[in-house]
C-alpha positions in Angstrom: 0.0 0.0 0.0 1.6 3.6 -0.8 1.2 5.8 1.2 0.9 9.9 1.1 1.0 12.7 3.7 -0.8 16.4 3.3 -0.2 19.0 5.8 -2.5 22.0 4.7 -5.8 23.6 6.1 -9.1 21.8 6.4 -12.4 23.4 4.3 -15.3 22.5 5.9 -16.6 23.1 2.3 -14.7 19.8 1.8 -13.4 21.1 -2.1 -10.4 22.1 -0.9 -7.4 21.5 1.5 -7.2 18.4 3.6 -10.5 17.6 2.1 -9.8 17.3 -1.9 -6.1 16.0 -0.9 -7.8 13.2 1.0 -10.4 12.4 -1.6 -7.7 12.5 -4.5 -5.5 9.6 -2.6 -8.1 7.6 -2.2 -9.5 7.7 -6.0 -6.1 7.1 -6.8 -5.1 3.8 -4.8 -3.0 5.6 -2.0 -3.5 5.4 1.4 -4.0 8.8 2.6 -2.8 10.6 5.8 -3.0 14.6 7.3 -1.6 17.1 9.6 -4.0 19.7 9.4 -2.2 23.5 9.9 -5.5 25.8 9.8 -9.1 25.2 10.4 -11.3 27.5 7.6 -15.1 28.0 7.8 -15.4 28.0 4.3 -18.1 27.2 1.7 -18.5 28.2 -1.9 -19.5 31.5 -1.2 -15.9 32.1 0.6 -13.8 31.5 3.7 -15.8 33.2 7.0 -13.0 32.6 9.6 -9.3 31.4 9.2 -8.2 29.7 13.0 -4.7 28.2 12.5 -3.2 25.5 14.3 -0.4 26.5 16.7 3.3 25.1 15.1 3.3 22.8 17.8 0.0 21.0 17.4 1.8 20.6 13.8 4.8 18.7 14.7 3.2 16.2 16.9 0.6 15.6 13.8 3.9 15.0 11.8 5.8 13.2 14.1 2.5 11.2 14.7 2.8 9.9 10.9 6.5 9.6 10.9 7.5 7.8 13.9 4.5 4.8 12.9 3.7 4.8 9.6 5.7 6.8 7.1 5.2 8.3 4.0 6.1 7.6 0.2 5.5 11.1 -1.0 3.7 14.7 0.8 2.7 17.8 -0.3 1.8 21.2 2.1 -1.2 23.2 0.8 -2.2 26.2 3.1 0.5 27.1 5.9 -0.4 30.1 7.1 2.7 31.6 9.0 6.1 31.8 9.5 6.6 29.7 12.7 3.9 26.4 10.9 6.4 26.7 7.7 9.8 26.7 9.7 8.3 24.2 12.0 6.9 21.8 8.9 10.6 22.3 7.1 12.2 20.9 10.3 10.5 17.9 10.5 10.6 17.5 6.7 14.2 17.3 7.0 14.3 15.0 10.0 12.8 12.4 8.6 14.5 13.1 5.4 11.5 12.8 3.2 12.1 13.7 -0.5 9.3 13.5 -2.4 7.2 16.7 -1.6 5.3 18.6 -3.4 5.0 22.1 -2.5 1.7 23.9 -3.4 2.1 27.3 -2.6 -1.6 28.5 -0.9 -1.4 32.1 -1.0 -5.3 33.2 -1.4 -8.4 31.6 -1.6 -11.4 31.6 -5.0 -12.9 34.5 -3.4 -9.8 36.3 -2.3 -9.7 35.5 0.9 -5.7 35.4 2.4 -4.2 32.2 3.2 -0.9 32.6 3.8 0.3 35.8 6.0 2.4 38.5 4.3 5.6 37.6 6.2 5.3 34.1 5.6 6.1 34.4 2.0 10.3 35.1 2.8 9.9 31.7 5.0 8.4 29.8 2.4 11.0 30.6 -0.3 14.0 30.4 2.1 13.2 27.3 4.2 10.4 25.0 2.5 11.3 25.5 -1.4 14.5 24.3 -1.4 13.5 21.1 0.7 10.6 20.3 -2.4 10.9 17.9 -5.7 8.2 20.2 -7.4 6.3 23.3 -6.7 3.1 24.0 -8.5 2.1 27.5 -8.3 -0.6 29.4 -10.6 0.6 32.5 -12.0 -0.1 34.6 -9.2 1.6 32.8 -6.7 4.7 32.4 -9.1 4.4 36.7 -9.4 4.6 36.5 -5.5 7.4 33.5 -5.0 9.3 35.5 -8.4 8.7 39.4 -7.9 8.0 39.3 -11.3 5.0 40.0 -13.7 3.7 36.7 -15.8 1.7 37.5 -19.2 3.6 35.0 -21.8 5.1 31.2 -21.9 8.4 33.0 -21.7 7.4 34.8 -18.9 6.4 31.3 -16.9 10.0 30.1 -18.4 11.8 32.9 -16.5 10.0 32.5 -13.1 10.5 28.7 -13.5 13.9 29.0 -13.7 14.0 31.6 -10.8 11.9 28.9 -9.1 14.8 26.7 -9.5 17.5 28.8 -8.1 15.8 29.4 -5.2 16.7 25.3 -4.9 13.3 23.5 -6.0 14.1 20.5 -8.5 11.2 20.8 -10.8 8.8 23.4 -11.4 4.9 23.5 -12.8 3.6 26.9 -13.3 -0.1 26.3 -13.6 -1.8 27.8 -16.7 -5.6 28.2 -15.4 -4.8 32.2 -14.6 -4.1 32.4 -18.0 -5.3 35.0 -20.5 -5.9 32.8 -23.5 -10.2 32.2 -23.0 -10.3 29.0 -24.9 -7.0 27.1 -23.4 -4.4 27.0 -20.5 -1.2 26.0 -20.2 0.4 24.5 -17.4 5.1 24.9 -18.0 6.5 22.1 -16.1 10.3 22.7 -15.9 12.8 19.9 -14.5 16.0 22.1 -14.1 16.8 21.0 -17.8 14.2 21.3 -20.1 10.8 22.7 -20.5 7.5 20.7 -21.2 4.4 22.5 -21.9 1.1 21.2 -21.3 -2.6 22.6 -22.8 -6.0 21.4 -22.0 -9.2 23.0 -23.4 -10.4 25.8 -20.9 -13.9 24.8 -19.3 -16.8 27.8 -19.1 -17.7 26.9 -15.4 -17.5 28.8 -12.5 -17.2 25.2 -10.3 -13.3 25.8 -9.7 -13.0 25.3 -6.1 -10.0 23.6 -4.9 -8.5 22.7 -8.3 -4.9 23.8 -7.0 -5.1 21.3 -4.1 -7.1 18.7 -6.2 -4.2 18.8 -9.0 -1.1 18.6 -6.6 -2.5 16.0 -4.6 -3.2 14.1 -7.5 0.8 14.8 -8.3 1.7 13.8 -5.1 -0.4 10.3 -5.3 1.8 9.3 -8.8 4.5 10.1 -6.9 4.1 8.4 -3.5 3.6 5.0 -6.5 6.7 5.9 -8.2 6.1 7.3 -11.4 8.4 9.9 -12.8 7.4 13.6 -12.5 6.5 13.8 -15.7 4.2 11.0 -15.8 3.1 12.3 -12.5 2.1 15.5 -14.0 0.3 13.9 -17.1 -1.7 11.5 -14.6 -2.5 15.0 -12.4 -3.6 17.0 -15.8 -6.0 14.1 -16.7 -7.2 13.7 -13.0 -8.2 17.5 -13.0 -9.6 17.9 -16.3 -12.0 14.8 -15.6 -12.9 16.8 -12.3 -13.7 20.1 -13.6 -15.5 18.9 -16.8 -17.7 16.3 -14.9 -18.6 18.7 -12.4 -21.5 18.0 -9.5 -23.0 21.2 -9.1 -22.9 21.8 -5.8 -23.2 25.4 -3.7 -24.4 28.5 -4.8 -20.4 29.6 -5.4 -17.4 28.4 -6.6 -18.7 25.1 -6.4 -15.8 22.0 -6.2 -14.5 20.2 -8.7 -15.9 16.1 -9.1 -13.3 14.3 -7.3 -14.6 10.9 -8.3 -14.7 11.4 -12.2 -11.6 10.2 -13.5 -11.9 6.8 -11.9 -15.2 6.6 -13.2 -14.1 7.7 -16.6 -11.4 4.9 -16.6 -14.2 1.8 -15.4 -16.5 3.3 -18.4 -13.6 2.6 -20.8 -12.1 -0.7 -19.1 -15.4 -2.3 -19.7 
């Protein structure tokens, strides 16, 4: 049984954060485990309250998972401050865990913040250099990079800024982009750049798509498959979820967690 670790916020929504990461392992065959960092009261509509976890309550979730069970693979979602992020790093390095995937939370569908202004110099200084991929959208690459992201070459400079600041592989997520009909997700491995384009949906059911997409990464991973196949498996995974969509809220509604198993039964039948 692989296994995969997310330590991120909870949604009581349940399309995002601990929720989707949870619901993505387990459509993909992979035993799923948590440290949760924030509690959000959070539907649809937005987030109504943000109560983070203090950095101790953190560890011992962490240490909870590492000293029993283990982990093949984790990724960190929403990590509100400073003291969670250098707390999370430590224990990322004590247990030497390589294979993490780094989603860099910064603000919710509706705008709310996630991730406190002073958090951002943590992130980049002691978490991105611990992690085999990041996966921010274009925002969050502006934030991580300092710089201003309209073009393919654009995402091909802040990747490779990405990469000095010590991450191994880069995916700059294309859903922010301009284009209306397409988006392209860059996935850069230190050496050469891959592009990725899927046909742009017209729904406003987006919620959680970040979280849904890196967890799915973070599954492949925890199985063994290369990044790149990782990635492919994570594009199909969220393209399933967002086209086969459940309709549910009177917001952002969440993305259908369960559709690309169900797509793959139809077509093994």
């Amino acid at each position: 049984m692989y296994k995969a670790l997310t330590i991120a916020g909870s949604d009581s929504g349940g399309g995002a954060g601990i929720q989707a990461d949870l619901k993505t392992f387990q459509e993909l065959e992979v035993y799923g485990m948590s440290a949760i960092t924030a509690v959000t009261a959070q539907n649809t509509l937005g987030v109504h309250g943000v109560y983070p976890m203090t950095p101790e309550a953190v560890v011992q979730q962490i240490n909870a998972v590492g000293e029993d069970i283990g982990t093949d693979a984790l990724k960190t979602g929403m990590l509100f401050s400073s003291d969670i992020i250098e707390a999370v790093a430590e224990q990322i390095r004590k247990y030497k865990w390589e294979n993490l995937v780094v989603d860099p939370v910064m603000i919710a569908k509706g705008g709310a913040s996630l991730l406190l202004q002073e958090a951002i110099f943590a992130m980049k200084t002691h978490l991105l250099p611990l992690a085999k991929v990041v996966t921010p959208n274009i925002p969050e690459a502006e934030v991580l990079t300092g710089m201003t992201i309209r073009s393919v070459q654009d995402k091909k400079d802040a990747a490779l800024k990405l990469v000095e600041m010590g991450v191994q592989t880069v995916v700059i997520k294309g859903g922010h982009d301009e284009d209306d009909s397409s988006s392209t997700d860059l996935l850069f491995d230190g050496a050469e750049f891959h592009t990725f384009t899927n046909k742009r949906i017209p729904t406003k059911d987006t919620h959680g798509t970040g979280c849904t997409f890196s967890s799915a990464l973070t599954a492949e991973l925890a199985k063994g498959a290369s990044v790149y196949d990782a990635v492919l498996t994570a594009k199909e995974f969220i393209q399933a979820a967002i086209e086969d969509g459940i309709n549910v809220g009177h917001g952002h509604g969440p993305t259908n967690h369960g559709a690309f198993r169900k797509r793959r039964e139809f077509n093994n039948r």
